[in-house]
C-alpha positions in Angstrom: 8.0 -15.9 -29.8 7.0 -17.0 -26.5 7.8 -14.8 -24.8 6.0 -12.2 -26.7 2.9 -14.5 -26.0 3.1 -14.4 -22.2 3.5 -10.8 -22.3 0.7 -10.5 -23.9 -1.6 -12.3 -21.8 -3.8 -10.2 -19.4 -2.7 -11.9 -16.5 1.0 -11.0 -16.7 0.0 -7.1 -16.1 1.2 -5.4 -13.0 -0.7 -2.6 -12.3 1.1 1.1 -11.6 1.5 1.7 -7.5 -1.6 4.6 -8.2 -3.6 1.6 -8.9 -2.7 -0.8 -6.1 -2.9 2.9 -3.5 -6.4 3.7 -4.9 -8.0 -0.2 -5.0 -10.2 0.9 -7.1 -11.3 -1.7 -10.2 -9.3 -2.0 -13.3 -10.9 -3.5 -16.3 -10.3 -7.5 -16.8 -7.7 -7.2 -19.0 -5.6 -5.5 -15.9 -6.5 -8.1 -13.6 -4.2 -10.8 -12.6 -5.6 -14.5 -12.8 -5.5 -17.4 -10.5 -6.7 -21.1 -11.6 -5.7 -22.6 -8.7 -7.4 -23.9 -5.2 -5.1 -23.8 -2.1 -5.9 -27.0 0.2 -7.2 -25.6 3.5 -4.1 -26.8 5.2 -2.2 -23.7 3.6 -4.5 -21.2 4.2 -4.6 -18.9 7.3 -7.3 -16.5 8.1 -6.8 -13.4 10.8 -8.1 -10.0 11.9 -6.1 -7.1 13.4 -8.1 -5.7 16.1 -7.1 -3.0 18.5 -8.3 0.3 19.9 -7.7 3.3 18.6 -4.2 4.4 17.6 -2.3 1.4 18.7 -0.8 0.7 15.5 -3.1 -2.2 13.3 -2.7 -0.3 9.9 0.8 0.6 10.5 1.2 -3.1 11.6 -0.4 -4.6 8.4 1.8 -2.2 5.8 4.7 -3.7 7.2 3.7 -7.2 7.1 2.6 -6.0 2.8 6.4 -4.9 2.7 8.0 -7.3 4.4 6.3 -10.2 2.2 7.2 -8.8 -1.2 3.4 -8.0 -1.8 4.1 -4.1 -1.7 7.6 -2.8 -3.5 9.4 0.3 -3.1 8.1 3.1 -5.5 11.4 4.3 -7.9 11.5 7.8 -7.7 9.8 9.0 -10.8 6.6 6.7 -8.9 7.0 8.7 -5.6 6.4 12.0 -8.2 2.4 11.0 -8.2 2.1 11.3 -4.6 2.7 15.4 -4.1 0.1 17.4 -2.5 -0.7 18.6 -5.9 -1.8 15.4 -7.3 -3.8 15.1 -3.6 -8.0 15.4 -4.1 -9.1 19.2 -3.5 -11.0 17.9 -0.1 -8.0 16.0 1.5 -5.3 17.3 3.5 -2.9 14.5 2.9 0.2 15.4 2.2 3.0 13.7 0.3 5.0 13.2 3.5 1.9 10.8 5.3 2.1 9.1 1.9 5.6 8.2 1.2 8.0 6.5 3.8 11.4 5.2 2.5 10.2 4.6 -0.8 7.1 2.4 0.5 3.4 4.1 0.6 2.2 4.0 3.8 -1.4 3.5 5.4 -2.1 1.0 2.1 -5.2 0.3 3.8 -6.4 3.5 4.8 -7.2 4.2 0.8 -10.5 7.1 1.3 -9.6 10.6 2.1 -11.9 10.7 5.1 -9.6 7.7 6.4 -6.6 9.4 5.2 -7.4 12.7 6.6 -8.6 12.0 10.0 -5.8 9.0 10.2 -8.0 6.6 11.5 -9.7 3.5 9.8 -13.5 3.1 9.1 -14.0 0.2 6.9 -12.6 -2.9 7.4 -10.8 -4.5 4.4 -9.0 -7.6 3.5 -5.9 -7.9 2.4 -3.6 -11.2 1.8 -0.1 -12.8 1.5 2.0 -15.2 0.8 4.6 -16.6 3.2 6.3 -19.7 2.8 3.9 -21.3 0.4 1.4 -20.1 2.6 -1.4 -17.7 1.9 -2.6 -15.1 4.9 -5.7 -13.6 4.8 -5.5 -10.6 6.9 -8.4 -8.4 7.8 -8.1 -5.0 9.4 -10.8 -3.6 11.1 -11.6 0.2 12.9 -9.8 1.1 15.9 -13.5 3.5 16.7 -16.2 2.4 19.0 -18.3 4.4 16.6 -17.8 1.8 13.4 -17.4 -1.4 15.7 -19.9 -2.4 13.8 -17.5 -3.3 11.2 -15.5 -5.7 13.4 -18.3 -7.3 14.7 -19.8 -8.6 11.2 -15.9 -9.4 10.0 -15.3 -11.5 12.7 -17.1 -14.3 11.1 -14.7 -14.6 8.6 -11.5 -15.4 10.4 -10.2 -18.0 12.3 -7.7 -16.4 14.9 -7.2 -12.6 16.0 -3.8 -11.1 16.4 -4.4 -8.4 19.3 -2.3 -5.2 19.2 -2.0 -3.5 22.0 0.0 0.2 23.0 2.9 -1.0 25.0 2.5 2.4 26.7 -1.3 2.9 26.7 -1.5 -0.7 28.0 -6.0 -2.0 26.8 -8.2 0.6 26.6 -11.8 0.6 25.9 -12.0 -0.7 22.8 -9.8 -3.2 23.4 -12.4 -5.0 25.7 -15.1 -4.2 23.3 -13.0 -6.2 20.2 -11.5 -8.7 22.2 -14.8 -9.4 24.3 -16.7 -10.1 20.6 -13.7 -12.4 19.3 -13.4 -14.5 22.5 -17.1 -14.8 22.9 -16.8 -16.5 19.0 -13.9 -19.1 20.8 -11.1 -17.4 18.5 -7.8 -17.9 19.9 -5.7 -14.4 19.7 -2.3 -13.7 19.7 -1.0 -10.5 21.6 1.0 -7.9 19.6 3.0 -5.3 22.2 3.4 -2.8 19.7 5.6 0.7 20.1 7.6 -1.4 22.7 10.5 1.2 21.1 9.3 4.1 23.3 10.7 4.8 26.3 7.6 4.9 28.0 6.7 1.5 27.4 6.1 -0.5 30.5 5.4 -3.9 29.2 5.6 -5.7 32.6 2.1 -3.8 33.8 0.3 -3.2 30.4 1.3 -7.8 30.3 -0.6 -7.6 34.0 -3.4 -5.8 32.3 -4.4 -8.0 30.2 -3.7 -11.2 31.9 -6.8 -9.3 34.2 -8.8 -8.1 30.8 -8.8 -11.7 29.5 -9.8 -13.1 33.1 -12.9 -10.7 33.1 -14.3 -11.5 29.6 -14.2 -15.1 30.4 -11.8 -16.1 28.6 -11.2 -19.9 28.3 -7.6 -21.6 29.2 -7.0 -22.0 26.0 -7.5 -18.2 25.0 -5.6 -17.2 28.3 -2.7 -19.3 27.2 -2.3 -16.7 24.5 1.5 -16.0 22.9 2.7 -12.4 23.0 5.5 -10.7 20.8 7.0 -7.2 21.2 7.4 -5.1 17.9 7.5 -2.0 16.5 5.4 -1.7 13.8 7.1 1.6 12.7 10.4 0.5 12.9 9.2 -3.1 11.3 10.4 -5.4 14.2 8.9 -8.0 16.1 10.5 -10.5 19.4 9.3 -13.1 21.8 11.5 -11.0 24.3 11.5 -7.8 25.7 13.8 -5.0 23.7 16.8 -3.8 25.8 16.4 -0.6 27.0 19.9 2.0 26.7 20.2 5.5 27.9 19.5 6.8 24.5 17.1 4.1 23.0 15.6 0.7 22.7 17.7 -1.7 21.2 15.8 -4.9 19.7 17.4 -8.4 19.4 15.3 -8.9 15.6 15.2 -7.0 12.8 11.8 -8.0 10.9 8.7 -9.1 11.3 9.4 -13.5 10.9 8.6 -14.0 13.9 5.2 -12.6 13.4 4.6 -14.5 10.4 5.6 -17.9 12.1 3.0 -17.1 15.2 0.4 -16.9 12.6 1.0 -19.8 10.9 2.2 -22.4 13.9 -1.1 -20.3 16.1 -3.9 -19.8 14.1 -4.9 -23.2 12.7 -6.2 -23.1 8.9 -10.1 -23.5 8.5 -9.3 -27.6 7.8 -13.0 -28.0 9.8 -14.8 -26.8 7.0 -15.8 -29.5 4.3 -15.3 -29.0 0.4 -17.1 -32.4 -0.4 -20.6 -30.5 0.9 -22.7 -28.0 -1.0 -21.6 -24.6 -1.9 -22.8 -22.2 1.3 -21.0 -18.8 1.9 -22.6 -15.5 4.2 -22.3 -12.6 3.0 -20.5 -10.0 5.3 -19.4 -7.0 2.7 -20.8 -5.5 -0.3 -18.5 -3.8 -2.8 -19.3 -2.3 -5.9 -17.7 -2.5 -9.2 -18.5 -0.8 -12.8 -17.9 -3.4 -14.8 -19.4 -6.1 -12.9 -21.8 -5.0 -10.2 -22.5 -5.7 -7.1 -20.0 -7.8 -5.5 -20.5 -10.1 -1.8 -17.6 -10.8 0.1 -17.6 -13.4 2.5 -15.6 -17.0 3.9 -16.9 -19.5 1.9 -18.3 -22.2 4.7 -18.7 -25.3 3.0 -18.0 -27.0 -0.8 -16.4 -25.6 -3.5 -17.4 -22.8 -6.3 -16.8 -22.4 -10.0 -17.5 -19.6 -12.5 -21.0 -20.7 -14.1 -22.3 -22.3 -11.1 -26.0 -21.0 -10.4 -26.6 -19.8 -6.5 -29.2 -18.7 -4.5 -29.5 -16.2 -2.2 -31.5 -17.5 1.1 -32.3 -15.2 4.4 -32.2 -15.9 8.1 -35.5 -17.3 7.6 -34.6 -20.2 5.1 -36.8 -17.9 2.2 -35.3 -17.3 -1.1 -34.6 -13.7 -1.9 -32.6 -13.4 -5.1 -30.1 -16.1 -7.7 -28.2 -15.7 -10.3 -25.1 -17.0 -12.1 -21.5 -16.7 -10.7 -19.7 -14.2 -13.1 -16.7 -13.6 -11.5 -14.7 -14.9 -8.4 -11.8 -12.4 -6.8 -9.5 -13.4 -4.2 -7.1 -11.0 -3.0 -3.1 -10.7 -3.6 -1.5 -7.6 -1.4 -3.9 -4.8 -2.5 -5.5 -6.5 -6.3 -8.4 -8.4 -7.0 -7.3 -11.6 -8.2 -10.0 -13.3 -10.7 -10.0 -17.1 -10.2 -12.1 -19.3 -11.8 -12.6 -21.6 -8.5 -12.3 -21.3 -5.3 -13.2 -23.5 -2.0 -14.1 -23.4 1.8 -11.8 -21.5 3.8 -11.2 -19.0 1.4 -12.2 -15.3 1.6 -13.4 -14.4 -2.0 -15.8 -11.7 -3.8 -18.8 -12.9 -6.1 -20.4 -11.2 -9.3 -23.5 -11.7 -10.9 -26.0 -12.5 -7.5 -29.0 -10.4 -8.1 -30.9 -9.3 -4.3 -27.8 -10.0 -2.3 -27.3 -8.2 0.9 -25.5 -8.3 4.2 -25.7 -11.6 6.5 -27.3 -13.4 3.6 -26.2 -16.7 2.8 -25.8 -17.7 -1.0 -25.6 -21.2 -1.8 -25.8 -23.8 -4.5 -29.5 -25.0 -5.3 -28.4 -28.5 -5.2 -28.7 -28.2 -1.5 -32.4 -26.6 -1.4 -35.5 -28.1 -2.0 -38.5 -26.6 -3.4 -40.3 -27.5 -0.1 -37.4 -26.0 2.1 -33.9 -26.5 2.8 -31.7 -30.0 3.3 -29.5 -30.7 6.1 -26.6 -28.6 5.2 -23.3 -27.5 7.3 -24.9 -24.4 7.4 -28.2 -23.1 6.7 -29.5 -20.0 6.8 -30.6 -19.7 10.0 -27.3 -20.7 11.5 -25.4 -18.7 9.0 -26.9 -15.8 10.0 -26.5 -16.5 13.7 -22.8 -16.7 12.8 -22.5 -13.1 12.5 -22.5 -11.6 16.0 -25.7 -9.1 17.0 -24.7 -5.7 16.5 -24.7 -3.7 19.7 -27.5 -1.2 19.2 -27.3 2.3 18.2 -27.2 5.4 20.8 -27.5 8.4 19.2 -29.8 9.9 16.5 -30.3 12.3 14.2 -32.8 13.9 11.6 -31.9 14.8 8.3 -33.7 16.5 5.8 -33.2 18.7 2.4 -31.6 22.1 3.1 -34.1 25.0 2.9 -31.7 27.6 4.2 -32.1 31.2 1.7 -28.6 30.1 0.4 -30.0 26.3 -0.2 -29.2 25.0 -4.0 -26.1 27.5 -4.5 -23.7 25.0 -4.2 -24.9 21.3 -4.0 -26.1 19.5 -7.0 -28.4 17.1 -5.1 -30.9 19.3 -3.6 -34.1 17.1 -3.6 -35.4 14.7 0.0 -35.6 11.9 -2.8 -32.2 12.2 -3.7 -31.4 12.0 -0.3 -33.4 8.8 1.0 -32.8 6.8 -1.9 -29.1 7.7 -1.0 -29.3 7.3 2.9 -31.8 4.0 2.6 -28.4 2.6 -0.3 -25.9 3.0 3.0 -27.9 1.2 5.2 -28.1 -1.8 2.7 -24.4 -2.0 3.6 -23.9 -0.2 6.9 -25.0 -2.5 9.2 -24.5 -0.6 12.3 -27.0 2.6 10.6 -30.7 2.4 11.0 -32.6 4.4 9.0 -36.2 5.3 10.4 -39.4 7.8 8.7 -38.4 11.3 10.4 -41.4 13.8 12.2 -42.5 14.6 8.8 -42.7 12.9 5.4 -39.7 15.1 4.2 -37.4 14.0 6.7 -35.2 11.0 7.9 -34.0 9.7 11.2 -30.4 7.9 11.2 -29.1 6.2 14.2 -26.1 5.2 14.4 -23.3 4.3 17.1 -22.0 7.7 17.9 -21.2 11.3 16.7 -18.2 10.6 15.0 -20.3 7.2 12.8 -23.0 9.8 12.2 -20.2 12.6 11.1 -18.8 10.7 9.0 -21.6 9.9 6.7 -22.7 13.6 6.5 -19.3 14.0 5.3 -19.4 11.8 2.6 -22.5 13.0 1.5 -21.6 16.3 1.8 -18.4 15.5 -1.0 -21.3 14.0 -3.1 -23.4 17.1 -3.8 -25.5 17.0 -0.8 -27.0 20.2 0.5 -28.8 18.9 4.2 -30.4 20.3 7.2 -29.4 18.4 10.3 -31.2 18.8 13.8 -29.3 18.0 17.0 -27.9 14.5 18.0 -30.0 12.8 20.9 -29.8 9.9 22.7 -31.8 6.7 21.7 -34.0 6.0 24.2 -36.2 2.6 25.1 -39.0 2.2 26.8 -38.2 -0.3 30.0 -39.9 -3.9 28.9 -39.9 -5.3 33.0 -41.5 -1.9 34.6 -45.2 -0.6 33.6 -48.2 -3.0 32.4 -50.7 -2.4 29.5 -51.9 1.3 29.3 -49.4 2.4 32.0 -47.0 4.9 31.2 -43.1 3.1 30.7 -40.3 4.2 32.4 -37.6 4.9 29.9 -33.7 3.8 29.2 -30.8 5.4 27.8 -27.9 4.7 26.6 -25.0 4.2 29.1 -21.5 4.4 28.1 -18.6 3.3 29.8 -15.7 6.2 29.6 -12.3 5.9 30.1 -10.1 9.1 30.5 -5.9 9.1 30.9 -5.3 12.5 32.0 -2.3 14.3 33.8 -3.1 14.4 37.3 -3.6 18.1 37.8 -6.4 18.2 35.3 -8.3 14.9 36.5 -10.5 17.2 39.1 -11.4 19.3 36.3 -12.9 16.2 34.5 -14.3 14.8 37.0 -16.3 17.2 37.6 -17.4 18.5 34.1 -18.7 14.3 33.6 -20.0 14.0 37.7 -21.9 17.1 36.3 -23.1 15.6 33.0 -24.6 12.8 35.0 -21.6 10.1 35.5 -20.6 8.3 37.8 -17.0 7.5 39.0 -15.9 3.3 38.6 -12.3 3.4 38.9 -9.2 6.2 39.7 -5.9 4.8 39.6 -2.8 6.8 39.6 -0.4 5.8 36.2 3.6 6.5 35.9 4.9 9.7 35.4 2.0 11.7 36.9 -0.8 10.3 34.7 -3.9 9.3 35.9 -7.0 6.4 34.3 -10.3 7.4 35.3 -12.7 5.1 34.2 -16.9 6.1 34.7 -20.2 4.9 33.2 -22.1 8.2 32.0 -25.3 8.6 29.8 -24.3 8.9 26.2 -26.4 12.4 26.0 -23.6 13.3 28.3 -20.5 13.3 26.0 -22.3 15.5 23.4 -20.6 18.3 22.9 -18.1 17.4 25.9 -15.1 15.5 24.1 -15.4 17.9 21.1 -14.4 21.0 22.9 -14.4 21.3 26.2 -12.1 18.0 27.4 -9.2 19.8 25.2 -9.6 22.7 27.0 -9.8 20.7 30.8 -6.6 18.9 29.5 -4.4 21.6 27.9 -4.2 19.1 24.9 -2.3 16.3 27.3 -5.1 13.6 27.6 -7.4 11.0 26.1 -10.9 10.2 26.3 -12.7 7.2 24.9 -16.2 5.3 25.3 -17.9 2.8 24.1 -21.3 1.6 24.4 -22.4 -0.6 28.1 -25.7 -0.9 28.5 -29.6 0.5 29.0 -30.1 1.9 32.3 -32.9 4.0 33.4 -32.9 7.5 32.6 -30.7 9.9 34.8 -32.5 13.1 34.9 -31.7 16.1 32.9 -28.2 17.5 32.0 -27.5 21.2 32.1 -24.4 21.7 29.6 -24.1 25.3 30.3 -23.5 26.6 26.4 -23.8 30.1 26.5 -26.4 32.2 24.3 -26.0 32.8 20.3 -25.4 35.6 18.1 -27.3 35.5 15.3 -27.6 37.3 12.6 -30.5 39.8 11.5 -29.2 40.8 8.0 -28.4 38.7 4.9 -25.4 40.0 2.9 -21.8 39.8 2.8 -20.7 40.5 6.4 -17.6 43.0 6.8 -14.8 43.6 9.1 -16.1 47.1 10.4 -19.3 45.0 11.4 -17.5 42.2 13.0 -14.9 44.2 14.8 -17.1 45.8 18.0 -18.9 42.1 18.0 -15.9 40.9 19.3 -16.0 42.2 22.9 -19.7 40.2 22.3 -18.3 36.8 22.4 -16.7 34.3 20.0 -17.1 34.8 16.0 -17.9 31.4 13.9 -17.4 33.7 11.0 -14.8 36.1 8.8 -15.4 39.2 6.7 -16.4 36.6 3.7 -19.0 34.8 2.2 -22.5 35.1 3.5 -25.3 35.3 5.8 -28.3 35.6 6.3 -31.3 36.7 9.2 -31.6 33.4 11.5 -27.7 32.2 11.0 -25.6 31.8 14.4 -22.4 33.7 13.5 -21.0 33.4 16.8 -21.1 32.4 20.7 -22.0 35.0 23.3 -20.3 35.4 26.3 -23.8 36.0 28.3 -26.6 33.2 28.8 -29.1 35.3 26.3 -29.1 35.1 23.0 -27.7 38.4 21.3 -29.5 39.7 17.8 -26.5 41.6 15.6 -26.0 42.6 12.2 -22.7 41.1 10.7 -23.2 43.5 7.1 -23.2 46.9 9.1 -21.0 48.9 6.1 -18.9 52.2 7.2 -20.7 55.4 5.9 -18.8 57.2 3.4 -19.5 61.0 4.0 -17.5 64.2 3.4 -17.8 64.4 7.6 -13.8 64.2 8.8 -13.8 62.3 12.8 -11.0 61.2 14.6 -12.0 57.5 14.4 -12.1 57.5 10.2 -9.3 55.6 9.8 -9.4 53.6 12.6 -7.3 50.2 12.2 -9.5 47.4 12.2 -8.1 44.5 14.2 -9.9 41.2 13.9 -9.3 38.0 15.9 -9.5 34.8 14.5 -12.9 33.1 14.4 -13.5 29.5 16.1 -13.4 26.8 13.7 -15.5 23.7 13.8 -15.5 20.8 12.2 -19.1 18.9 11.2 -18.2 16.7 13.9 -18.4 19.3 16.5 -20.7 21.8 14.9 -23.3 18.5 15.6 -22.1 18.4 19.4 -22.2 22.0 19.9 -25.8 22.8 18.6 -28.5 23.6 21.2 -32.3 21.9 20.7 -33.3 25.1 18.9 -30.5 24.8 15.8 -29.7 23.3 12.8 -26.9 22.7 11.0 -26.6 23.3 7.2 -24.4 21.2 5.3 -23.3 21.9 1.7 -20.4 20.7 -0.3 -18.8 23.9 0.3 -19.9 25.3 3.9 -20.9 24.0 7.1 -23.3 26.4 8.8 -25.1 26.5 12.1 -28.4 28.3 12.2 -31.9 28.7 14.6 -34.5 26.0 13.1 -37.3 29.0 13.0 -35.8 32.1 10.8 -38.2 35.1 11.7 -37.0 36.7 14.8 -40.1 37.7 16.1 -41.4 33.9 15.3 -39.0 32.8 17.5 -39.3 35.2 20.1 -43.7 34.8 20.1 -43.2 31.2 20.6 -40.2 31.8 23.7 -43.2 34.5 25.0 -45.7 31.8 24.7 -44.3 29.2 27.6 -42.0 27.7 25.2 -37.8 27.7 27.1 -34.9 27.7 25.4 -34.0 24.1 24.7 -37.0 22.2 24.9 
């Protein structure tokens, strides 16, 4: 009998692996429950931060396995993850899914994310080792959604660094690391991939010694401890692997003595007091259909229970929105955990606060006055402060509703309401997106912290039924504050970033000279092993547009990386001459045909194939002169009773240049748009009428300007 009790119970419920792979929200009665408050002493709190492709999400699934929180899918599980069952828009496939039985990537649980392989939003995750419960956060690898790491930062109390035992820090390694030293965290270094063997952990150990000397780092932080592993493999040493003739052989087996850093290095959040008033900033927003909004955040200071009232204060001490705490979710491996109490030092998500928001802090009223607010641990002011400034954004963009002639065909959200009240709901929870009025009072302007920030959010829109027109990415510039009094004209800033480039050393004069050309400026050249070479330079953001989405492949042969990330405002550099060669655009609307697109060849490049359609104003391809070139794409062949020796000609067509959103944005000139629908991604001359657009060239107007 009792047992049929506890089975029963909601709590006792383990969700299927579909649920814990898709973390989305399961009703209550699928929710485990948790009564119980952890002293602080048992509770660590890290991030994994890292740059790009260096291994934090790989890193994390193995600490999930290794811990019990993830289990091995039986066989008739691993039958859900086929690419039949994958979504219609993502390429995943069930071989990036499954590995031994485990899913991999957990964390990675969007398409976009799983597509593109990369992580965009930070999320928490936790286990339990040894009595002890980890909080684990991982963050982006992308300068572009550094944003992320710099708001989740606030919420841990130690950083465990991963860097490419190969690769050796890169550019967003500084940026990370920089924020989480600057915050006094003390980190931990993870070599990871130390398996290859091209890993050289003696120099890439030299490296950083140097990267933590520049940022400042204090001798604490520099006194860091450093483990080898392979996150892949699932291994992690104090000591060096032993390198054979055929492979690496390591001395440990699992991940221990990871989880014994974390808990011996990062101390537990024991400074923060539960005997004060409830106080918590908000640093994520999550949604849930069953229960709203919901604020995650480190609670700071006292202890909360289901019931209790809170407010909602801003940086400025003013109240902004209350309500009554519905629910409180901690985190177990990839479920919510409902508990009915929870206190500082924990990481947990709150129902039921009405006119929450981003770096808001919610508290308990007992601690604010009617006249202002009482001594506290933290007010809101300080709260606030907590959360680093986000570095400001660089590039921009207008949006506005598609009025293409094929514009409502396949969308379902056509309207420029639709689309604000959409865009101006990100930016409540995309911290690092600033949304501004556009030119005219139909359109938008978004800046954010690169292409690939900006890309992505077209993207998702674009899987939501958005149809949009979308006008060329600039850089953000500022008006210089110390140069230029009252009525005098301001010199103006732009955005400089600092790039770094690891390239084989017979293509490094190529790049060199495309970025010299796009206005950069050479920093550092040093020669790597096995013929590579690092070239770092500072070049105006407007200069990598349209540079890293095409042409560094082609400079490289496919053997090399580039990455930026964001320096500083320096005056403006002059203009940049990218060299794109002229259109060919379209002068018919129709279904365009092979016998039309077959002589346009020796033209230039095709964007398009004999299908769907186009219309008078569309660029269907790239010419291979400066000019633009005015074709028609539907020419049909003439059926007639006339016999030539061309009438059955073979038709030979190449295959057309493909573009992602991503670089259809880098590639359009000033005079273009691109059209975004849920089904097409098009690129197309802002003004139609030919003969418009030709009056207005005739009347002064250049190309570009």
């Amino acid at each position: 009998m009792l047992t049929s009790i506890v089975r029963s119970r909601p709590w006792s419920f383990i969700p299927s692996a579909s649920a814990r792979l898709s973390l989305t929200t399961v009703p209550r009665s699928a929710r485990p429950f948790s009564s119980s408050m952890l002293p602080t002493e048992k509770i660590r709190n890290i991030a994994i931060i890292a740059h790009v492709d260096h291994g934090k999400t790989t890193l994390v699934d193995q600490l999930l396995r290794q811990s019990g929180t993830i289990k091995q899918l039986s066989a008739t599980e691993q039958v859900q993850y086929t690419p039949s069952s994958t979504p219609a828009t993502s390429t995943t496939t069930a071989d990036s899914v499954i590995d031994n039985g485990f899913i991999t990537r957990v964390m990675d649980s969007n398409d976009l994310e799983r597509e593109r392989g990369i992580t965009i939003l930070s999320k928490c995750t936790s286990v339990n080792y040894n009595g002890n419960l980890i909080n684990i956060v991982d963050t982006p690898g992308h300068a572009d959604f550094g944003g992320e790491v710099e708001r989740i930062l606030s919420m841990v109390d130690g950083v465990a660094l991963v860097v490419d035992a190969t690769e050796g820090p890169m550019t967003q390694t500084r940026f990370v690391l920089g924020k989480a030293l600057k915050r006094g965290l003390k980190p931990l270094v993870v070599l990871n991939k130390a398996d290859r063997p091209t890993a050289r952990p003696a120099q890439v150990e030299s490296d950083l010694f140097d990267l933590f000397a520049t940022l400042g780092a204090t001798d604490e932080q520099v006194e860091y401890p450093l483990l080898y592993a392979s996150a892949k493999q699932g291994w992690a040493q104090d000591t060096p692997p032993t390198p054979s003739t055929t492979e690496v052989i390591p001395t440990n087996t699992d991940m221990t003595p990871l989880f014994d850093l974390i808990l011996s290095h990062v101390g537990p959040p024991a400074h923060l007091d539960r005997t004060q008033p409830f106080s918590m900033l908000t640093v994520q927003i999550e949604s849930d259909p069953y229960v709203g909004m919901l604020y995650l955040g480190r609670i700071h200071s006292g202890v909360l229970r289901v019931g209790d009232s809170v407010w909602a204060i801003d940086a400025e001490g003013n109240k902004v929105g209350d309500g009554k705490v519905k629910k409180i979710y901690g985190r177990k491996g990839l479920e919510r955990v409902e508990k009915d109490v929870a206190g500082a030092g924990e990481i947990i998500s709150i129902a039921g606060i009405k006119n929450g928001g981003i770096n808001i802090t919610l508290v308990h009223p007992e601690g604010w006055s009617e006249g202002g607010p009482k001594p506290l641990p933290v007010t809101a002011a300080a709260a606030a402060a907590q959360s680093s400034p986000i570095d400001p954004p660089t590039i921009s963009i207008f949006v506005h509703a598609n009025d293409s002639p094929l514009a409502g065909q396949e969308g379902t959200k056509l309207t420029s309401q639709l689309i604000r009240e959409r865009i101006y709901k990100e930016a409540e929870t995309n911290v690092a997106l600033t949304v501004l009025p556009g030119p005219t009072s139909e359109s938008l302007e978004l800046r954010g912290r690169g292409v690939l920030h900006l890309g992505v959010l077209l993207e998702t829109l674009r899987r939501e039924g958005f149809e949009l027109g979308v006008g060329p990415p600039k850089a953000v510039m500022i008006p210089d504050p110390n140069v230029g009094g009252p009525g005098e004209q301001k010199r103006m800033l732009e955005p400089i970033e600092e790039c770094t480039v690891l390239v084989k050393e017979q293509y490094a004069g190529s790049v060199v000279q495309k970025l010299t050309m796009r206005k950069g400026e050479m920093i550092s050249y040093d020669a790597e092993e096995d013929g590579w070479v690092r070239v770092v330079m500072e070049i105006p953001a407007r200069g990598l547009i349209g540079y890293m989405s095409g042409e560094f492949k082609n400079d490289v042969h496919g053997e090399g990386t580039i990455n930026h990330i964001f320096k500083a405002y320096e005056p403006y550099r002059g203009a940049i001459d990218t060299g794109r060669n002229g259109a060919l655009i379209s002068m018919a609307s129709g279904e365009p045909s092979g016998y039309a697109i077959a002589p346009l060849q020796a033209r230039g490049t095709m964007f398009i194939h004999p299908s769907g359609q186009v219309y008078p104003g569309m660029v269907i391809g790239e010419s291979s002169k400066s000019q633009d070139l005015y074709v028609n794409p539907c020419l049909k062949k003439q059926l007639t009773n006339i016999r030539a020796a061309a009438a059955d000609e073979k038709i030979v067509l190449s295959s057309p240049r493909v573009m992602s959103l991503e670089e259809h944005l880098a590639y359009m000139a000033d005079d273009e748009l691109v059209e975004i629908t849920p089904g097409s991604v098009r690129l197309r001359k802002v003004v139609l009428d030919g003969k418009r657009r030709m009056a207005g060239l005739k009347g002064g107007k250049k190309k570009g300007t």
